[in-house]
Every structure is written in C-alpha cells, then in structure tokens.
Residue, then its C-alpha position, 0 to 999 in steps of 0.5 A: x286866168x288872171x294872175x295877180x303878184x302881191x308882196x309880203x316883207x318877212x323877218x327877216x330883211x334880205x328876203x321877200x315873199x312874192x305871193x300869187x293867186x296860183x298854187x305853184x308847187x305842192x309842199x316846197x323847195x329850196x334853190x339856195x345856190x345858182x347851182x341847185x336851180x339847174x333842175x329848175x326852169x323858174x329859179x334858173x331865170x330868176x338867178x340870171x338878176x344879179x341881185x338875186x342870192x336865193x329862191x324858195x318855193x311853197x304853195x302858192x309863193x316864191x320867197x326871193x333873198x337878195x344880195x348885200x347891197x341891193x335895195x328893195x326899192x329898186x328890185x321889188x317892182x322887177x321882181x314882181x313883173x318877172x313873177x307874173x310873167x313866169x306864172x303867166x307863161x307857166x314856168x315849171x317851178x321843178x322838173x318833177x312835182x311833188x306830190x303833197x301826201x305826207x307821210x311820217x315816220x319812225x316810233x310814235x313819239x316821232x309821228x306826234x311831233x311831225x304831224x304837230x310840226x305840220x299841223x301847228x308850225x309849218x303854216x306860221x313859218x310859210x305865212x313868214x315866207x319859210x319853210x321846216x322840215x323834221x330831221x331828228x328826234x334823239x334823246x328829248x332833243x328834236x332837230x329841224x331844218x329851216x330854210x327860205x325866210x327862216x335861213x339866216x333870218x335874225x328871229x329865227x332862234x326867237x321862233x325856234x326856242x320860244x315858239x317851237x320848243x314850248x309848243x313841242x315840249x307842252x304837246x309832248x312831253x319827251x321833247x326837252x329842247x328843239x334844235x336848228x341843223x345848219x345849212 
C-alpha cells in the first residue's frame, strides 16, 4: 500500500494534524510527555525531534504539538517524511491495541450523554486533531477531558461552553453546565 501524509493545522497553533490513509489505531491515545511514549514505539521516535512536546494518536492521524520556538515551516516537511516512513515500516502506535467497542456506563442519564458525546462531538473534536472522553456527570454538571489539539487549545473553552454545553443541555435536559478536567 501506498502511504500517503497529508497535513491539516488545528485551533489551536502549537499543533498539527498529520493525517494518513491508514487506520493507525482504533479510539485514541495520548503521549503528552516523552515518559508516557515508553509503551510506545511510534511516539518514542517521534520524541527523540527536539522540537516535538506531544503525540496523540486517533484513527487514522497523529496530531504533533511542537516546542515554543519552533516554527512550522522548518519542521513540517520532517514530520511528514518520518510519519510516512513509520506507517510504511509499521510501527506500532502502542504495545496493546485497543479494541473500538464502546461501552458506556452508569445510570441512563449518564449512557445518554456518553453515546451524544460519541455520536455528536467526538468526530468534530478529531476533525480539530483532539480528542473527549467523559469523566463525570455530578449534580446537572458533566466533566470531560480534552486532550491533543483540545489540550491548552486557546478555542477550546469557546467549544466547550458554546458548543458542548448547549448540545448536551438542549439533548438532555438535567445537564446545566459542561466542564473540562485539567491535565
């Protein structure tokens, strides 16, 4: 097979989304520090790049987020070389892979606002190059976590209130405010 590396920006401006016509991973992962990649063969390489600051996998993309000082333009066309020549060698993305069978949990209010979070807002928030997973739903209040793009992404609290919150509070009508969980 052919592979075949195209960029996307994101958001937010410290990352990118280096997409490929390969599925790399079923769901998603999160390499946010150079320790974390350890179980990682793929963000281990991609680590050793000075001006790389975090790796996150979904689907068929790695989102990279650079250091402070680095400049697109003298990374992208490096990034995108090592991208394909991973993908093209087959390197693995984790030790174990996930299997893409979601399961939700916890009362029916809970299985609701999980399956709209999957349903609605995980493919926009992957388009961006991030990622959201469900933590909580406590008194009207629904905690997520945002990470990839999403992490430290200047719109992110724009998305979240304007965007998540008015879908969740209009779908189900117990929810009366979404929160991030900081990283």
């Amino acid at each position: 097979m052919n592979i075949n590396v195209y960029t996307e920006t994101t958001p937010n401006p410290a990352t990118m989304k280096f997409i490929v016509n390969k599925l790399l991973i079923n769901g998603s992962v999160d390499f946010a520090t150079r320790e974390s990649a350890e179980k990682s063969a793929f963000a281990k390489e991609l680590y050793k790049f000075s001006f790389v600051n975090g790796v996150f996998f979904a689907s068929n993309f790695v989102t990279v987020t650079k250091t402070e000082g680095s400049e697109w333009n003298d990374i992208e066309a490096i990034l995108k070389e090592f991208v394909k020549g991973a993908v093209e060698s087959e390197l693995k993305v984790q030790e174990i892979e996930q299997t893409g069978e979601v399961d939700f949990e916890g009362t029916e209010t809970e299985i609701k606002i999980q399956q709209i979070l999957n349903d609605y807002v995980r493919p926009a928030v992957e388009q961006d190059g991030g990622a959201i997973s469900y933590r909580s739903f406590d008194a009207g209040v629904v905690t997520v976590e945002l990470r990839g793009s999403c992490s430290g992404c200047p719109s992110s609290t724009v998305t979240l209130k304007a965007g998540i919150e008015n879908l969740l509070k209009r779908m189900v009508p117990e929810v009366t405010e979404v929160v991030s969980e900081a990283l």
